[in-house]
C-alpha positions as CSV (number, residue, x, y, z in Angstrom):
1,X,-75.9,-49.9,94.2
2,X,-77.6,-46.3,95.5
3,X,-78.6,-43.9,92.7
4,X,-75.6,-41.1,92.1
5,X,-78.0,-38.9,90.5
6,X,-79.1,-35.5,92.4
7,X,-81.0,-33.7,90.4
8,X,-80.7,-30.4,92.7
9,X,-77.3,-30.5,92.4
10,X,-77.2,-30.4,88.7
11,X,-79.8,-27.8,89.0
12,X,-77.5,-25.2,90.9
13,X,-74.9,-26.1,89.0
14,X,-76.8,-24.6,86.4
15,X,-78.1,-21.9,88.2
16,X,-74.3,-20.9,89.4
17,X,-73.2,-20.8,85.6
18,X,-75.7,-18.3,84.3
19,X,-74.6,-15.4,82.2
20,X,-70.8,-16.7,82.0
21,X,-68.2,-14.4,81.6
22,X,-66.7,-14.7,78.1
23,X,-63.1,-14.4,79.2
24,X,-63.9,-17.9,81.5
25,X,-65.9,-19.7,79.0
26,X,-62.3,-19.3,76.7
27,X,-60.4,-20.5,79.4
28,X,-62.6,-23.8,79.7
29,X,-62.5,-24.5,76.0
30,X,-58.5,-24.0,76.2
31,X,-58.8,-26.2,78.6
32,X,-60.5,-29.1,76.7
33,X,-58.2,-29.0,73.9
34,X,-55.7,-30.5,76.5
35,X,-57.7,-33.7,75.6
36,X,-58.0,-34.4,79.3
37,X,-62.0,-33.4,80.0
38,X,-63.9,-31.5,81.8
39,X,-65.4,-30.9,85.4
40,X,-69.6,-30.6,85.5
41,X,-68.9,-27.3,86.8
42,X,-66.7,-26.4,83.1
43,X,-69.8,-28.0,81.2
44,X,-72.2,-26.1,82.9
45,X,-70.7,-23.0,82.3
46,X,-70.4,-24.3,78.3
47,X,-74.0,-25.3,78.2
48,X,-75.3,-21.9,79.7
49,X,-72.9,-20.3,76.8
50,X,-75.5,-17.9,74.4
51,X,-73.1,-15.6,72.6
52,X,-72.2,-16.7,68.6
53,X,-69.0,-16.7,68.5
54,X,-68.3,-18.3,71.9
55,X,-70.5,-21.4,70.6
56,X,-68.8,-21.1,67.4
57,X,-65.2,-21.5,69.3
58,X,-66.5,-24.6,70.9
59,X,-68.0,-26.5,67.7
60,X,-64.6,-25.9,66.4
61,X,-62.6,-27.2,69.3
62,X,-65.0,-30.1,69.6
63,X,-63.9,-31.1,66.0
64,X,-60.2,-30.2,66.7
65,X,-60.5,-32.8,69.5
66,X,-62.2,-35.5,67.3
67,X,-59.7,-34.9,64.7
68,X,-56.5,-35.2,67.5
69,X,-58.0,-38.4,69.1
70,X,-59.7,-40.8,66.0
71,X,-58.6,-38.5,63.3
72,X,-61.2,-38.1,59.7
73,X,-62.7,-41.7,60.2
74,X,-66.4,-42.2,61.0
75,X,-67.4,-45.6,61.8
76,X,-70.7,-47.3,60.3
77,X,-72.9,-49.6,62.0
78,X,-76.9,-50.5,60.8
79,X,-79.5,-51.2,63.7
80,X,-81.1,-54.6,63.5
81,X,-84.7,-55.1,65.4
82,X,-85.3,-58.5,65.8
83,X,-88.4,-58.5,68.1
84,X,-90.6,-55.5,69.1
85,X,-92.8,-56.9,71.7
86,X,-92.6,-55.0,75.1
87,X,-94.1,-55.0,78.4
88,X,-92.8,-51.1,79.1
89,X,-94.9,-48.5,78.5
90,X,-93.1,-45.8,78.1
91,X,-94.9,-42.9,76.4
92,X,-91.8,-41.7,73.8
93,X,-91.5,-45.2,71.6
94,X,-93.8,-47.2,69.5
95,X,-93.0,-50.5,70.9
96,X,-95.1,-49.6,74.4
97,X,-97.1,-52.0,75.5
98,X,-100.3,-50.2,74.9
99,X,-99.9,-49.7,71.3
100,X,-102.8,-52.1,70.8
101,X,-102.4,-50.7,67.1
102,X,-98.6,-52.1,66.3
103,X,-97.8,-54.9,64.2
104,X,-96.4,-57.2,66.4
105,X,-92.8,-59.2,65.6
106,X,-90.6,-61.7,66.8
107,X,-88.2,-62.7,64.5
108,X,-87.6,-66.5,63.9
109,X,-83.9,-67.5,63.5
110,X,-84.2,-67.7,59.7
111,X,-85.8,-64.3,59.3
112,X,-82.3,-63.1,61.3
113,X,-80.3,-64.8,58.7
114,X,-82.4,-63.1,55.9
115,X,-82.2,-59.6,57.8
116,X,-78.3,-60.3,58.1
117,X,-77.6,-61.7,54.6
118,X,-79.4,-58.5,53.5
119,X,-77.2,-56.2,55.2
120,X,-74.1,-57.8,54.3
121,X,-74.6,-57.7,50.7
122,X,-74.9,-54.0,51.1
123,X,-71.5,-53.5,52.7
124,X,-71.9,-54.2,56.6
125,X,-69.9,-55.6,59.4
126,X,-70.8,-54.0,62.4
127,X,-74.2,-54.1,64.3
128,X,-76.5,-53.1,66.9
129,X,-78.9,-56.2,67.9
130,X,-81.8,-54.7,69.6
131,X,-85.4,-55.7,70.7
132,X,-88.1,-54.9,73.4
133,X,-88.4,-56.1,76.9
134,X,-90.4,-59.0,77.3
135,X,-90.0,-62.2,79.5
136,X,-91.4,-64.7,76.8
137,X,-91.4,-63.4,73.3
138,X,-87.9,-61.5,73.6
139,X,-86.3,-63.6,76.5
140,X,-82.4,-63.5,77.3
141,X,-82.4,-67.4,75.8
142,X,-83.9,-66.2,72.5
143,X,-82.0,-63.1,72.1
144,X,-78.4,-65.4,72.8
145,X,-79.7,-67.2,70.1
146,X,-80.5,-64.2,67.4
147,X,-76.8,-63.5,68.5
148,X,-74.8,-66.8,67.7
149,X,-77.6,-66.7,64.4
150,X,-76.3,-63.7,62.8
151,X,-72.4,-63.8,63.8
152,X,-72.7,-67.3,61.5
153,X,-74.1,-65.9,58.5
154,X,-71.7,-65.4,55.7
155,X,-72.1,-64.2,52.6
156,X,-70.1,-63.6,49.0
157,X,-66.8,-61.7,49.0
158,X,-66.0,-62.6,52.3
159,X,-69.5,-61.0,53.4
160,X,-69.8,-61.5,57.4
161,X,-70.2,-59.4,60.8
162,X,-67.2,-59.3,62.3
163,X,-69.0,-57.3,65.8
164,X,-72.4,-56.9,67.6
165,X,-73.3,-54.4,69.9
166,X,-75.8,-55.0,72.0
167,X,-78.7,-52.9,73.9
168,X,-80.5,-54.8,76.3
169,X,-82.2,-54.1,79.4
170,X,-80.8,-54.5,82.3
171,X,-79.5,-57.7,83.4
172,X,-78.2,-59.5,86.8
173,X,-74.2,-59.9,86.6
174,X,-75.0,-63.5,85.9
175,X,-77.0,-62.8,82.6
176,X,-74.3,-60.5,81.7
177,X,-71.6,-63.0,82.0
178,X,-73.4,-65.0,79.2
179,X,-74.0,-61.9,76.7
180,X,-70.3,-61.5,77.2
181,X,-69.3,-65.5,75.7
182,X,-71.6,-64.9,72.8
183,X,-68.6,-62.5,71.9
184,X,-70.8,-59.1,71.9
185,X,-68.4,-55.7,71.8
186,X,-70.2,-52.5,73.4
187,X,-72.9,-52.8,75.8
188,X,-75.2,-49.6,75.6
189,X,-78.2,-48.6,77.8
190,X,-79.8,-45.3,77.7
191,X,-81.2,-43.5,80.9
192,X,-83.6,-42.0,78.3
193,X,-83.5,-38.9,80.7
194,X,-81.5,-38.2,84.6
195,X,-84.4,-35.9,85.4
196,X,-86.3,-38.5,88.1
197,X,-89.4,-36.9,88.1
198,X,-89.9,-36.8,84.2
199,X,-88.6,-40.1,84.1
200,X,-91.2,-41.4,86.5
201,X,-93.7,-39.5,84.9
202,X,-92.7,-41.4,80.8
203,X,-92.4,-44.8,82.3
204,X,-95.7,-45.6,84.1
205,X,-95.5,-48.8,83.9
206,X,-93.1,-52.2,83.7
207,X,-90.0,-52.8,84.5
208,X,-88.4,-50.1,82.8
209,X,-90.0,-47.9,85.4
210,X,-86.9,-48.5,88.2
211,X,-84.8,-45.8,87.6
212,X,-81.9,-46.8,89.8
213,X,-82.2,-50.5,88.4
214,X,-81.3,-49.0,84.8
215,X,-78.6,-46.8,85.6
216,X,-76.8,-49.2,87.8
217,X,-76.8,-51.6,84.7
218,X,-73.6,-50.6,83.7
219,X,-71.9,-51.1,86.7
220,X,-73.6,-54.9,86.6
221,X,-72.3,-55.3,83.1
222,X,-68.6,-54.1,83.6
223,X,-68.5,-57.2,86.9
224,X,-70.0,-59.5,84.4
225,X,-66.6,-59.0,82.3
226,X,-68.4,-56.3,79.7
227,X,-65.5,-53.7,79.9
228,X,-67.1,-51.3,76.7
229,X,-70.7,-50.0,78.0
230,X,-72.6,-47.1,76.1
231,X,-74.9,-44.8,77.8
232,X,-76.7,-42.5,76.6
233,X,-80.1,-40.2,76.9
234,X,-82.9,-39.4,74.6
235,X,-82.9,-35.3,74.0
236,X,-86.0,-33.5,74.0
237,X,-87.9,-35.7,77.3
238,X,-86.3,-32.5,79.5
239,X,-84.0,-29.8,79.7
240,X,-81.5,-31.5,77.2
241,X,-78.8,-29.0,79.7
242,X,-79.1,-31.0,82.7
243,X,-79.2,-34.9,80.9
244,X,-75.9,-33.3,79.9
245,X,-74.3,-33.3,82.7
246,X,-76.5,-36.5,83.6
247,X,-74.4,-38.2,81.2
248,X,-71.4,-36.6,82.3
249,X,-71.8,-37.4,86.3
250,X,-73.1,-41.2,85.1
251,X,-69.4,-41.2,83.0
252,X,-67.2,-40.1,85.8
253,X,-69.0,-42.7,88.4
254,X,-67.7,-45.2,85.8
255,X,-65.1,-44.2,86.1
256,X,-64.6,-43.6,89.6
257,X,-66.1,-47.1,90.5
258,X,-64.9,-49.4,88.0
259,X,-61.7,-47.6,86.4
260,X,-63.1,-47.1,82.9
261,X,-65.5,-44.1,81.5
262,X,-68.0,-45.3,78.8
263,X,-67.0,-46.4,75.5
264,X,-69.5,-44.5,73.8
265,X,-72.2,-41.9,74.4
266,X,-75.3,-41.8,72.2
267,X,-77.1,-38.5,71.5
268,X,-80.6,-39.7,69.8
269,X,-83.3,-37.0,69.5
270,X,-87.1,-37.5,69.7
271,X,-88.4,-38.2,66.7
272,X,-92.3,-39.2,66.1
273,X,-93.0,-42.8,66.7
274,X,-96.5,-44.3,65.5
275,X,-98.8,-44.0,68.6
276,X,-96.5,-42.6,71.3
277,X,-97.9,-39.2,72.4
278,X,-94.7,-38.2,74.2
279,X,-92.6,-37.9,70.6
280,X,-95.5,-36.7,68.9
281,X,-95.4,-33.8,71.0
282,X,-91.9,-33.9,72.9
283,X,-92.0,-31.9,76.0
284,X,-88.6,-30.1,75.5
285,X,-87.9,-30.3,72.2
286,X,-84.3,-29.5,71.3
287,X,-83.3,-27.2,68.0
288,X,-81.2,-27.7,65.5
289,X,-78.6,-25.2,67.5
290,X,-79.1,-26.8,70.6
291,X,-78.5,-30.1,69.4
292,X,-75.0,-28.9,67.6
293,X,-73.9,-27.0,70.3
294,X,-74.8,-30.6,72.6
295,X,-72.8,-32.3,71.0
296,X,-69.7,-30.5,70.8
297,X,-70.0,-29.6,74.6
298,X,-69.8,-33.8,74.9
299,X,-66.7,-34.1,72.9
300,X,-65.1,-31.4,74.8
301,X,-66.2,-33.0,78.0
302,X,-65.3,-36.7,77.6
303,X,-62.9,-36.5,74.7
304,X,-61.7,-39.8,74.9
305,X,-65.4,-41.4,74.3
306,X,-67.1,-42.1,71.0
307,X,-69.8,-40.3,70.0
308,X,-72.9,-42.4,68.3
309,X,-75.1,-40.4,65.8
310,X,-78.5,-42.1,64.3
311,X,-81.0,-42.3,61.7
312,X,-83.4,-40.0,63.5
313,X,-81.7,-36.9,62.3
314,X,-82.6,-35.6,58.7
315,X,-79.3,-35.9,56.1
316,X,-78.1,-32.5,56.1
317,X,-78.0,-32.5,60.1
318,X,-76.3,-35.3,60.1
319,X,-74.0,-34.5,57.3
320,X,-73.9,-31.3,59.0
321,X,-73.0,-33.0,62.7
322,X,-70.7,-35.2,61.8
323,X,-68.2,-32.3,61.9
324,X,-68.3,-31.6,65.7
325,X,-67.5,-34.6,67.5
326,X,-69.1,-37.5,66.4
327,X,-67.2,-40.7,65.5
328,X,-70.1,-43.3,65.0
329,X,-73.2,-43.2,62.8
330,X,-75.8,-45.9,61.8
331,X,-77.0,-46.0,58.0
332,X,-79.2,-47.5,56.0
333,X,-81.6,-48.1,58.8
334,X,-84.8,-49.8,59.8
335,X,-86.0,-49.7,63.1
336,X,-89.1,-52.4,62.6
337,X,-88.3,-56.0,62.7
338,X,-87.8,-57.6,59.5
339,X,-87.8,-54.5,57.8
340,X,-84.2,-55.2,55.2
341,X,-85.5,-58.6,54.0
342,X,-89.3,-57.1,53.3
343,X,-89.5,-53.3,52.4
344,X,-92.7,-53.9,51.4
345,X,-94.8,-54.4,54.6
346,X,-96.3,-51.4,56.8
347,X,-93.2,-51.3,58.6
348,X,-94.4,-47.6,60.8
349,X,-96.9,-49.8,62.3
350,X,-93.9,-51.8,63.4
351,X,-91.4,-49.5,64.2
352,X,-89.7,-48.0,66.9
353,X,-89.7,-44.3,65.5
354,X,-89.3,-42.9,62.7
355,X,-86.2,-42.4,60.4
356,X,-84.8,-38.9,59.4
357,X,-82.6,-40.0,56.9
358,X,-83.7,-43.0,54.7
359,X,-81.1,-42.8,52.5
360,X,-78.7,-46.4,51.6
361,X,-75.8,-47.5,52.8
362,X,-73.7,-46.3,49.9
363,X,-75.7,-42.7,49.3
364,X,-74.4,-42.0,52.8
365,X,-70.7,-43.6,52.3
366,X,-70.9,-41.2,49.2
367,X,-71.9,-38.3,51.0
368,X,-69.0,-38.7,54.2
369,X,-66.4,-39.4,51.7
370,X,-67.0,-36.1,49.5
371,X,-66.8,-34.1,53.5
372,X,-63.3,-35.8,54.0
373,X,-64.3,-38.4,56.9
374,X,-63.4,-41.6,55.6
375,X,-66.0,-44.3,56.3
376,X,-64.6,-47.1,58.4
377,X,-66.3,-50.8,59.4
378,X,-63.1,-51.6,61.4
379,X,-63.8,-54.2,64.0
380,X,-60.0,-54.8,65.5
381,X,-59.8,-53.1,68.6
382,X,-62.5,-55.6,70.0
383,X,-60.9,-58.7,68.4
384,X,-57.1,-57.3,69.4
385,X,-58.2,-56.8,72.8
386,X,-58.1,-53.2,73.0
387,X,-61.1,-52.5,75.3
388,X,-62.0,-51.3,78.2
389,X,-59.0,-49.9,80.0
390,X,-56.6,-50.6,77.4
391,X,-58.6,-49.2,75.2
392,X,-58.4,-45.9,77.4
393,X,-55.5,-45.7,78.0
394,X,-54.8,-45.5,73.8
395,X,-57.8,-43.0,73.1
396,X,-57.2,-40.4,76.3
397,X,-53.4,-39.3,74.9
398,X,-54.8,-39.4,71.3
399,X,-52.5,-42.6,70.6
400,X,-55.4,-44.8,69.2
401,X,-56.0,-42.7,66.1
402,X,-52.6,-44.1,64.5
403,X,-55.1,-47.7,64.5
404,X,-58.1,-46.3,63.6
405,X,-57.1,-44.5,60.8
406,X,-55.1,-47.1,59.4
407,X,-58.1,-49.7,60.0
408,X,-60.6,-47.6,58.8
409,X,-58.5,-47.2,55.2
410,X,-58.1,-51.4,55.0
411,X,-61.9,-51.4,55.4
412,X,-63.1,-49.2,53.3
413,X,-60.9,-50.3,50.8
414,X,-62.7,-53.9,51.1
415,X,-66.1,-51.5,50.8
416,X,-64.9,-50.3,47.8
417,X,-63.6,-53.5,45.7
418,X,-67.0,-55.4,47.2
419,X,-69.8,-53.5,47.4
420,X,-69.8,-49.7,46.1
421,X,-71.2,-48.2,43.4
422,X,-69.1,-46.8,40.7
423,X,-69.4,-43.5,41.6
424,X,-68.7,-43.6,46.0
425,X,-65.6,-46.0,44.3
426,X,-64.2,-43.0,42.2
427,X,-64.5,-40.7,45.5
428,X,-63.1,-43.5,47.6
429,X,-60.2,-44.2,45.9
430,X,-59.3,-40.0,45.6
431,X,-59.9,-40.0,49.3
432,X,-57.8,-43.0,49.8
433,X,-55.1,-41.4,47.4
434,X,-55.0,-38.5,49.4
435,X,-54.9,-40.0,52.8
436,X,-51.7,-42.1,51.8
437,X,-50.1,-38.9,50.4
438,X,-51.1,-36.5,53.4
439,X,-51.9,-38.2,56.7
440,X,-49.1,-41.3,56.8
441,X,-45.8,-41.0,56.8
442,X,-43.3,-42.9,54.4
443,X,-42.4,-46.0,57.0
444,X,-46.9,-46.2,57.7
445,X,-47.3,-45.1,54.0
446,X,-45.2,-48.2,53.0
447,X,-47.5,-50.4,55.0
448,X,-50.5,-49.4,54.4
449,X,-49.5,-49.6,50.9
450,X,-48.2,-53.4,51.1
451,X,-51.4,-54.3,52.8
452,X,-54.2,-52.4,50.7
453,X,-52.3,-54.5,48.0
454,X,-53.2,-57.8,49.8
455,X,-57.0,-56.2,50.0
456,X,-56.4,-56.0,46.0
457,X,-55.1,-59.3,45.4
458,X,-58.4,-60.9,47.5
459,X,-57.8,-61.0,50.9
460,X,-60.1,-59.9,53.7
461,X,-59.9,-58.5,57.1
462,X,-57.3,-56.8,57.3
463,X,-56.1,-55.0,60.5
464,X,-53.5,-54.1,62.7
């Protein structure tokens, strides 16, 4: 495939929507809360929006929308590094190649199971299996392997990972076809930034260094039978306006070409990484404003899409975030191999970058639960088979909240009986109290009811 990116096209697009009229900028968000997206030429004119209260009327659409399409739930995932060695250079992350300083890792396949029994006991079912590029010590054979390793680890109370995402590099269609049998859910790839020149300039050297190899991945991975890909970019590289609408023109020639948008978008922000000049010092660093308003601009423009919040942001951001758009966050993190079995090694000399908010699994759980989201671990649409365009075609009407609220109840309610502490409990069973009385009504009410009393009397996985 040719590169769909012109970067003087975005360019005037944001030079045409300077200084917006205020009477337009309401019509766009109007718009949006049709739940059916927006053109780059609406986001531009969002993203050049300065006044308070116009932003203000778009962080509270984006959370209307989030609300209408997956309802309170936020979905929890936890990272897991199983090998940083890289041959990419790239000047933002601590696993560049020439970070002669970094502790080097490659996990064996009983250091995964560790690493996975770990986060199990805590509480999780969901997670992203990640590593760097390299042809010998974090091969395709190897990583298939660190796979099929942790989906067989189980654990006490029914403890086991019901669904890995995966973020690879890119891949032939061939290669993808055999991520896809080892049962993997999303796919996600970042573009890091759509600006060529900057990306040219934080890539130097490897393989990461084709531009138009990376963001034709996706395409590769939807004709090797992966139907949910993740994109995403990595805010502060450039003008965090135009990777905007990168990520917004990469989602509609998705969409366009294979006949399904991305599944999720991911919004990480530089954060410093041990030895990586480029997040030491970011070159367009976004604020704590920008990043909000970000955020809600991409729930307004791809409505149907989830929105994937990490660990790099600080707990009151986050806490703070949550509210405008996002439907996925990672917690209870560690971004060097090995680091849940052994918090006792050096692990920023290992690391990919580091964390914002350190807090556990459950502190966080806590936290969500006393805003009103209720924490969810559901799994079901990838096991049902409600991906890809099916999946779509439930999330763009707002149908597919009906199953993710209901899911995200059974799970937590597993959470709760298995793993919390007494106090996240207490709030988890008000919030769950409340839900039953407010957000279902009696035919659901009755069963959800029957069913959270099958989680109660021991069993496990329960879905619809």
């Amino acid at each position: 495939m040719k590169d769909f990116i012109d970067d003087n096209a975005i360019l005037a697009l944001l030079d045409r929507a300077k200084n917006p009229d205020p009477l337009h900028v309401r019509e766009i968000i109007d718009k949006a809360c049709e739940l059916k997206g927006l053109s780059p030429e609406d986001v531009a004119v969002l993203l050049q929006t300065e006044d308070e209260d116009l932003v203000g009327a778009i962080l509270q659409s984006a959370r209307q929308i989030k609300e209408d399409i997956y309802g309170n739930r936020l979905v929890l995932f936890a990272p897991l590094y199983v090998a940083n060695h890289c041959s990419n250079n790239c000047l933002y992350c601590g696993f560049r190649r020439d970070n002669r300083e970094l502790n080097r890792v490659a996990l064996s396949m009983d250091q995964i199971r560790n690493e996975v029994e770990v986060l199990e006991r805590e509480g999780h079912k969901r997670l992203l299996m990640l590593c760097g590029e390299h042809p010998s010590r974090s091969s395709l054979d190897y990583f298939i392997e660190a796979i099929e390793t942790a989906y067989a680890v189980k654990t006490e109370h029914g403890g086991e990972i019901r669904r890995i995402n995966v973020e690879l590099a890119p891949l032939e269609v061939d290669e993808f076809r055999r991520v896809k049998k080892t049962g993997i859910g999303t796919y996600l790839l970042f573009q890091e930034t759509y600006h060529h020149e900057t990306y040219k300039k934080m890539h130097p050297s490897g393989p990461k260094k084709d531009y138009t190899n990376r963001l034709t991945a996706m395409h590769r991975a939807q004709e090797g039978g992966i139907d949910d890909v993740g994109i995403g970019a990595l805010f502060g590289l450039y003008d965090y306006k135009f990777d905007v609408l990168g990520l917004l023109f990469h989602a509609l020639q998705l969409e366009k070409d294979c006949g399904v948008g991305p599944h999720t978008i991911s919004i990480p922000r530089l954060e410093p990484a041990f030895n990586a000049p480029a997040a030491i010092a970011p070159p367009m660093p976004v604020t704590d404003t920008d990043f909000k308003k970000l955020v809600a601009i991409l729930r307004l423009a791809v409505p149907y899409t989830g929105i994937i919040l990490t660990t790099r942001e600080n707990a009151a951001l986050r806490s703070e975030v949550f509210a405008y758009g996002v439907s996925q966050i990672s917690a209870g993190s560690r971004t060097n191999p090995g680091g849940y079995s052994d918090k006792t090694s050096d692990a920023f000399r290992a690391a990919q970058f580091n964390l914002g908010d350190t807090r556990t699994l459950d502190e966080v759980i806590l936290d969500i639960t006393e805003r009103g989201h209720i924490p969810s671990f559901c799994t079901a649409c990838y096991r049902l088979g409600r991906t890809g365009k099916d999946f779509m075609d439930l999330a763009k009407p707002g149908l597919i909240r009906k199953f993710c609220q209901t899911n995200a109840v059974f799970s937590f309610k597993e959470y709760l009986l298995d793993y919390a502490s007494p106090e996240t409990c207490e709030a988890g069973e008000k919030l769950i109290a409340d839900m039953l009385e407010k957000s279902f009504k009696t035919k659901r009410k009755k069963m959800v009811t029957d069913r959270l009393q099958t989680i109660l009397d021991g069993k496990r996985d329960v879905c619809i």
